[in-house]
N, C-alpha and C positions, 0 to 999 in steps of 0.2 A: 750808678744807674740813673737816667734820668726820672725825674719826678720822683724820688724816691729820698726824702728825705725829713727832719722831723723839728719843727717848729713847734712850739710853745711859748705864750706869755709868763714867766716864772712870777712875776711878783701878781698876775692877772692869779695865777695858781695858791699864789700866798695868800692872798686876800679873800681867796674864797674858801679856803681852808680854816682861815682864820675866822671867817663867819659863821662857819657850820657849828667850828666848837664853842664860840660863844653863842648860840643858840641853845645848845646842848647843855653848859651850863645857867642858861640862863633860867630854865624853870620852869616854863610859862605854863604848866600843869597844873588842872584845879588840884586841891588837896582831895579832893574825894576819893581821887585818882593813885591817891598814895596810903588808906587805908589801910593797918596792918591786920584786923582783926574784924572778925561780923560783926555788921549793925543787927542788935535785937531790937525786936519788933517794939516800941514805944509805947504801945497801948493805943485803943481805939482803933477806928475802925476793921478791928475783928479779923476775918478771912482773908480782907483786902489786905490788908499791913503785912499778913503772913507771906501771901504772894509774894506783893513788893520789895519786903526784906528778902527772901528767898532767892528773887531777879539780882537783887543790887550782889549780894554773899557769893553768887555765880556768877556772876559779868565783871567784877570788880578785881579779881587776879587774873581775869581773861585781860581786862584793859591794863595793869601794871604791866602782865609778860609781852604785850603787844610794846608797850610805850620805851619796856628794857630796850627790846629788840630793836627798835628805830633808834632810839639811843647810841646803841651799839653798832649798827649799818653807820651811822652819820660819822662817830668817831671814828671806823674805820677810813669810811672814804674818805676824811678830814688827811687822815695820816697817811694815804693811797695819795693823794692831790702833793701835798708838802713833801715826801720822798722823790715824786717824780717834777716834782720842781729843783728841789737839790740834784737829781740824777742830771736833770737838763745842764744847771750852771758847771756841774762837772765835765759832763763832755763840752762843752764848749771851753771850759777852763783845757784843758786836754788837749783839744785840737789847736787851739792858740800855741800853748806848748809847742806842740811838733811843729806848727807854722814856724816860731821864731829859731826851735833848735834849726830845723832847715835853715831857713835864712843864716845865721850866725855862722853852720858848719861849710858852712857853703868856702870851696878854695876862692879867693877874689881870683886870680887866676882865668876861672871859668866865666868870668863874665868881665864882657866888653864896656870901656866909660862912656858908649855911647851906641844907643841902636842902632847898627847901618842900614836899617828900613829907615830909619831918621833922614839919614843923610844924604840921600837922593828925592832932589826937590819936588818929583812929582809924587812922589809917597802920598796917598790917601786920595790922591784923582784914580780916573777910571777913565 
């Protein structure tokens, strides 16, 4: 079908696959952010502190399960990007195949040692 066809950069697809997951192990997370257990209130300033630890003890597995989860979106799509860059080099590894089986299987027989659109000298005027 015309216009119907499916193009990709494969190592354009590598490379950015590749960056995602070096992101992903790279860290770049404060440690606050990686907290296993409540901060108790330090003392001083009283009510306030109580608050404030209270905010940090409820936002702080809110902010881990958020950070999983981007975590885990990025390694997917990392591995979504790099599959479908291998799928690519496959089909075209693929249709090479059949291009040269043809060629090869081909009877020589069937084909002329010379175009006879060649061989008439006005070929290609109008």
């Amino acid at each position: 079908m015309s216009g119907d066809r499916i193009s990709g950069d494969t190592d354009a697809m590598r490379e950015f696959a590749s960056r995602i997951m070096a992101s992903i192990e790279a860290t770049p997370i404060s440690p606050i952010a990686r907290i296993e257990e409540s901060t108790p209130c330090p003392g001083g300033l009283d009510e306030l502190c109580i608050h404030l630890t209270h905010a940090e003890n409820e936002t702080i597995p809110k902010l881990q399960t958020f950070i999983t989860m981007v975590e885990q979106g990025f390694a997917a799509y990392a591995s979504f990007v790099q599959q479908t860059a291998t799928n690519y080099l496959r089909a075209d590894e693929a249709g090479r195949q059949e291009i040269l089986t043809a060629f090869v299987t081909r009877p020589k027989d069937d084909l002329p040692s010379i175009d006879p659109r060649l061989l008439d000298p006005r070929a290609g005027r109008r």
